[in-house]
C-alpha positions in Angstrom: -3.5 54.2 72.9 -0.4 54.4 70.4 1.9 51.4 69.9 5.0 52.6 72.2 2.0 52.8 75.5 1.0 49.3 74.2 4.4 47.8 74.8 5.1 50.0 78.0 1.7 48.8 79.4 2.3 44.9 78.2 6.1 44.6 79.1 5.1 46.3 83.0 2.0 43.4 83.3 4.5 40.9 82.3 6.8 41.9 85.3 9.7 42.4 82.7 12.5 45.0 82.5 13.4 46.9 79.2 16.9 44.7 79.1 14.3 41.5 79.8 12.0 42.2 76.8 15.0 43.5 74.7 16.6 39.9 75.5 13.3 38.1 74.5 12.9 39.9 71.4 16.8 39.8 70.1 17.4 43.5 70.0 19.7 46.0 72.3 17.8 47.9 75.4 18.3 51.4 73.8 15.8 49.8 70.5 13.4 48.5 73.2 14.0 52.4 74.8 13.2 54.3 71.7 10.1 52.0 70.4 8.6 53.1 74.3 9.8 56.6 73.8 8.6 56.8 70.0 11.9 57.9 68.7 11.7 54.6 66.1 8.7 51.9 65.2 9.6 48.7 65.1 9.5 47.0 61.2 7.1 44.4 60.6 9.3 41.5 61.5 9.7 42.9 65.2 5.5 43.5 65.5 5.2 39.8 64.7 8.0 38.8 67.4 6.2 41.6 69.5 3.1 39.9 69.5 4.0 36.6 70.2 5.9 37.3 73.3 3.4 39.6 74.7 0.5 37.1 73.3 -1.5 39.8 71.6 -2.7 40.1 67.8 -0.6 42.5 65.7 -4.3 44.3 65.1 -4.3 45.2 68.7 -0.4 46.4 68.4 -0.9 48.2 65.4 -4.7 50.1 65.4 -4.9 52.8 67.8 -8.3 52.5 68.0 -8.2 49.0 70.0 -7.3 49.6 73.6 -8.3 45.9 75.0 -5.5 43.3 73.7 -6.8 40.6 71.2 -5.5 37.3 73.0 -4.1 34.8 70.4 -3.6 31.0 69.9 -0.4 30.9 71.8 -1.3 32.7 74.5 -2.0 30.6 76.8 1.2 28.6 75.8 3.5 31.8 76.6 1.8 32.0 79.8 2.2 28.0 80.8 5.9 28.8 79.9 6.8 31.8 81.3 6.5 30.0 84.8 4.6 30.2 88.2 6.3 33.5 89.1 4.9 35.5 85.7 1.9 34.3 86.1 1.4 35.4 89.5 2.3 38.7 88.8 0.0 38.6 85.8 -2.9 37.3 88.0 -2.2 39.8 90.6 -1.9 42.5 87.8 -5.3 41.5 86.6 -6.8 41.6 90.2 -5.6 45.1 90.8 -6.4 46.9 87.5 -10.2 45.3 88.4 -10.4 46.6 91.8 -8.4 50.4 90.9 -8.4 52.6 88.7 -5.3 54.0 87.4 -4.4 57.3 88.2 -4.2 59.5 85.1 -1.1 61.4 84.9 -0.4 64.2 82.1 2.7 65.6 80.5 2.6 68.7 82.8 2.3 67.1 86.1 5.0 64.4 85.0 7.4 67.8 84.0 6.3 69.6 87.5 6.9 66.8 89.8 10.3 65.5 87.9 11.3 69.4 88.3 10.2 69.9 92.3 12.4 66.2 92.7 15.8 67.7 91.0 15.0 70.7 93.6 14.6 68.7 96.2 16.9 66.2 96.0 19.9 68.6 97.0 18.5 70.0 99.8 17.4 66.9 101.4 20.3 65.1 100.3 22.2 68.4 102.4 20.2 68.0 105.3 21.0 64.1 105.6 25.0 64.8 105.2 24.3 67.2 107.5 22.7 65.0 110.4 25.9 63.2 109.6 28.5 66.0 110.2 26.3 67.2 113.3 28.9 65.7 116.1 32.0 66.5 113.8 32.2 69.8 115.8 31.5 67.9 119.0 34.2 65.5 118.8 36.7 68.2 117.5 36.1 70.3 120.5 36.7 67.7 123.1 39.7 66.3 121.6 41.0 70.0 121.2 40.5 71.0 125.0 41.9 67.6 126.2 45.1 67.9 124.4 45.1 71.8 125.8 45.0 72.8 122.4 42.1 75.1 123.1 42.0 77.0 126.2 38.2 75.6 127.0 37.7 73.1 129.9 36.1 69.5 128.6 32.7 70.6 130.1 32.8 74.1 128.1 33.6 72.2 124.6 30.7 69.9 125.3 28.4 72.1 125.9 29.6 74.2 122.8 29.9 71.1 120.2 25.9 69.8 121.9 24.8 73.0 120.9 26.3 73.2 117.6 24.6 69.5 117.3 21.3 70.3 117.7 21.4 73.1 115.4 22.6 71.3 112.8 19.8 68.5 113.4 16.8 71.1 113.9 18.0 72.8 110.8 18.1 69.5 108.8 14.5 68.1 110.3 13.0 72.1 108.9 14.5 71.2 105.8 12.9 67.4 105.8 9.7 68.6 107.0 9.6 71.6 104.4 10.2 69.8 101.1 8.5 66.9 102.6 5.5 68.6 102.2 6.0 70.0 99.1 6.5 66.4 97.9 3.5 65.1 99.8 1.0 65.9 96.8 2.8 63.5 94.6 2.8 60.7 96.7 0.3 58.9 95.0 2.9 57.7 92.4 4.1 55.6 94.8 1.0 54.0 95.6 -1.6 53.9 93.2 -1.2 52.5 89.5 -1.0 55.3 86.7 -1.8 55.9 83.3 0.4 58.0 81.6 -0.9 60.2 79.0 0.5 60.0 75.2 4.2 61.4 75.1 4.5 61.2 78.8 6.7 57.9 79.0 9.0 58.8 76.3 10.0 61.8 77.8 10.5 60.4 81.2 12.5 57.4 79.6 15.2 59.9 78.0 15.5 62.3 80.7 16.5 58.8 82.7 18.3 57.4 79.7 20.8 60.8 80.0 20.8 60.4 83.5 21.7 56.9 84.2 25.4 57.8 83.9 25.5 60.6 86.4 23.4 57.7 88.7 25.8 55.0 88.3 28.4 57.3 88.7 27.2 58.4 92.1 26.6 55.2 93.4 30.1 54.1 92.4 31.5 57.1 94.2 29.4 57.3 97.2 30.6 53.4 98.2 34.1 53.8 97.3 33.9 57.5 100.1 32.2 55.4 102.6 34.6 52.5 102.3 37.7 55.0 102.1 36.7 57.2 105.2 38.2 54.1 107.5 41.6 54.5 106.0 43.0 57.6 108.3 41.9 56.1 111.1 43.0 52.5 110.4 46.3 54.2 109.1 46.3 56.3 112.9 46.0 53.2 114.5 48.7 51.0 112.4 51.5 54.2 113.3 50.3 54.5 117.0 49.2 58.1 116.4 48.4 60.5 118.9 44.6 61.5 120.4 44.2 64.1 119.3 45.3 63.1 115.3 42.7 60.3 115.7 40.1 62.4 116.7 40.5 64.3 112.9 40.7 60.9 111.2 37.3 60.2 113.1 35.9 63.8 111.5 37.8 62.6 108.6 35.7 59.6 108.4 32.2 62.0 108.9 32.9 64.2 106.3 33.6 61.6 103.6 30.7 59.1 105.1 28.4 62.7 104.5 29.4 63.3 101.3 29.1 59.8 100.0 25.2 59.4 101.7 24.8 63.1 99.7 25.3 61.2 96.8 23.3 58.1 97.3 20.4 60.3 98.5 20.5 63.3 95.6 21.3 61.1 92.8 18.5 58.2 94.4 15.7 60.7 94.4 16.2 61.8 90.8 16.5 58.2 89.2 13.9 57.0 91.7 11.1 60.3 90.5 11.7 58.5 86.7 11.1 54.7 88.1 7.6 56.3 90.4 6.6 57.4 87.0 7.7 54.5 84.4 6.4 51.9 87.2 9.7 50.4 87.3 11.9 49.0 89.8 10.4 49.1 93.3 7.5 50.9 91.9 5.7 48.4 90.1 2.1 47.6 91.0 3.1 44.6 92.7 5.9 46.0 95.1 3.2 49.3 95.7 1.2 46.8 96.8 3.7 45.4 99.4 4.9 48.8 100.6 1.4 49.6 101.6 1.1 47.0 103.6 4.5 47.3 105.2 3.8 50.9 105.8 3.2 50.7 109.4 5.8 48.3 110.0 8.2 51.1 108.4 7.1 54.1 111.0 8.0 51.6 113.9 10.8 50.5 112.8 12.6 53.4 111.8 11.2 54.8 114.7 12.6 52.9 117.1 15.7 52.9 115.0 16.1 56.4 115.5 15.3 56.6 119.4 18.0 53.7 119.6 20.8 55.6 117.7 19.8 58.5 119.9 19.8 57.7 123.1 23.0 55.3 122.6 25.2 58.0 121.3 23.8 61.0 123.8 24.9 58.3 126.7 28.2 57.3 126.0 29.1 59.6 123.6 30.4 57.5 120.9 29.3 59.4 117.8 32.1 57.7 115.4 30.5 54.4 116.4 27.1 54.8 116.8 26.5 55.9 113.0 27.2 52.0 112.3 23.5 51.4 113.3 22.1 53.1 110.4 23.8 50.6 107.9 22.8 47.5 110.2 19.2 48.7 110.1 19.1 49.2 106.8 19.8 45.5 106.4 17.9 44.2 109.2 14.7 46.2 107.8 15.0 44.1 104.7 14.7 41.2 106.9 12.3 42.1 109.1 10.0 42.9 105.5 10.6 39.8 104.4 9.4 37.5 107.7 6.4 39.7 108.0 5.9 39.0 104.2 6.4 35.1 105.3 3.8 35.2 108.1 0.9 36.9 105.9 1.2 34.6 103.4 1.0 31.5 106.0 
């Protein structure tokens, strides 16, 4: 194991970030980056610092030949300082590396599954704007024969526009179910610790590094569309517009809703293929951990989630309301996680 695994593998059982470790040790994040992605070695100054954070010997950091850390004198005075919540991802760091194995992952796996993900990410990120923009036909149709626009009674344009829905959703489910299973054979990343073979993290860390603009970016975009879609139809409202010009600002409101959650989905698988690999974010051990246990919880959840969105917009019809439930949900669930986390623990 080369030096830049070394600090990858120390800085992850210590729970710490790049930006945390870069803090600790006095440099930028992007120096912390390129030691990890062996673009640059730290000098002999920043071993020493290196090995009194992590609480190693500077033989361990430097010979390749050692793989199990030499622990030294301060050690255990780092780990009385670091506080309760450190060492209680340490300890349960140390429990899980006994109990499993890490998964061994090489260069061309890493280069495979980061390549079916970019694939991937667009069509499903399609097929979830498209769920979106199902009714937008729907509601169009309806307003159009009620204002006599269209020479179709209302019964005609809802039968048309509930057609034209469930198209659009069956289409969208072949899609999820399709790439789904391509995807299936890499879920292990998600759940099981890995070991990343020599070159393997540096590679992954710049292809994140270059994308972590385009991400940002995204995100930035895909809230300010979501937030912006209620302007028409807050703008119909304050003029006293007519019907049928309220029924486009709802459509409006889809369309730029759709292309935001496009965004947030594409841009989230990508980034989120680099953080499965690197163990980073809500990939660490310690949150795989968690997820499997709130896997079941998750299927009945979002289960019942659906069949409540479902059968509350099929009834009254209410498609430019009912699409709040999804972002409710998404903030219950969180809730929900942590009480069930609560009651384990008790």
């Amino acid at each position: 194991m080369i030096l830049a695994e070394k600090i990858i593998m120390l800085r992850k059982r210590n729970g710490w970030s790049q930006e945390e470790l870069a803090m600790r040790m006095g440099v930028s994040r992007q120096s912390v980056s390129k030691w990890e992605s062996t673009a640059s070695i730290p000098d002999l100054d920043r071993i020493l610092k290196l090995s009194e954070v992590f609480g190693v010997s500077t033989d361990y950091l430097l010979k390749d030949s050692i793989e199990v850390p030499d622990t030294v004198g301060y050690a255990e005075e780092e780990e009385n300082t670091s506080g309760e919540n450190t060492a209680g991802r340490n300890m349960v760091g140390t429990m899980a590396e006994e109990k499993c194995q890490p998964r061994n992952v090489s260069l061309e796996e890493a280069n495979i599954y980061m390549d079916l993900v970019e694939q991937t990410a667009i069509k499903i990120g399609a097929g979830v704007a498209a769920c979106i923009l199902s009714p937008v036909l729907l509601i169009l149709l309806l307003g159009l024969a009620e204002a006599r626009i269209l020479a179709l009674t209302e019964d005609m344009a809802a039968g048309f526009g509930v057609a034209a829905l469930l198209i659009i959703v069956a289409c969208a489910v072949a899609v999820f179910i399709i790439f789904g299973m391509k995807l299936e054979k890499f879920e292990y990343l998600e759940k099981e610790p890995l070991d990343l073979q020599y070159g393997v993290a540096g590679i992954v860390e710049v292809k994140k590094e270059r994308f972590e603009t385009t991400f940002k970016g995204c995100i930035a975009a895909g809230v300010a569309l979501c937030i912006a879609s209620a302007v028409p139809i807050m703008l119909a409202a304050a003029f006293n517009a007519s019907d049928i010009v309220c029924i486009y600002c709802v459509d409006i409101l889809l369309v730029l809703v759709a292309v935001g959650v496009f965004l947030f989905v594409w841009s989230g698988m990508i980034w989120g293929s680099y953080q499965k690999l690197l163990e980073e974010g809500d990939y660490t051990y310690e949150k795989k951990l968690q997820n499997k246990r709130n896997d079941n919880l998750s299927k009945v959840y979002w289960g019942v989630v659906t069949a409540i969105y479902l059968g509350y917009s099929f009834i009254t019809f209410d498609w430019h309301i009912s699409w709040i439930i999804w972002p409710c949900a998404g903030v219950l669930f969180a809730a929900v996680v942590g009480i069930a986390e609560m009651l384990r623990r008790k």
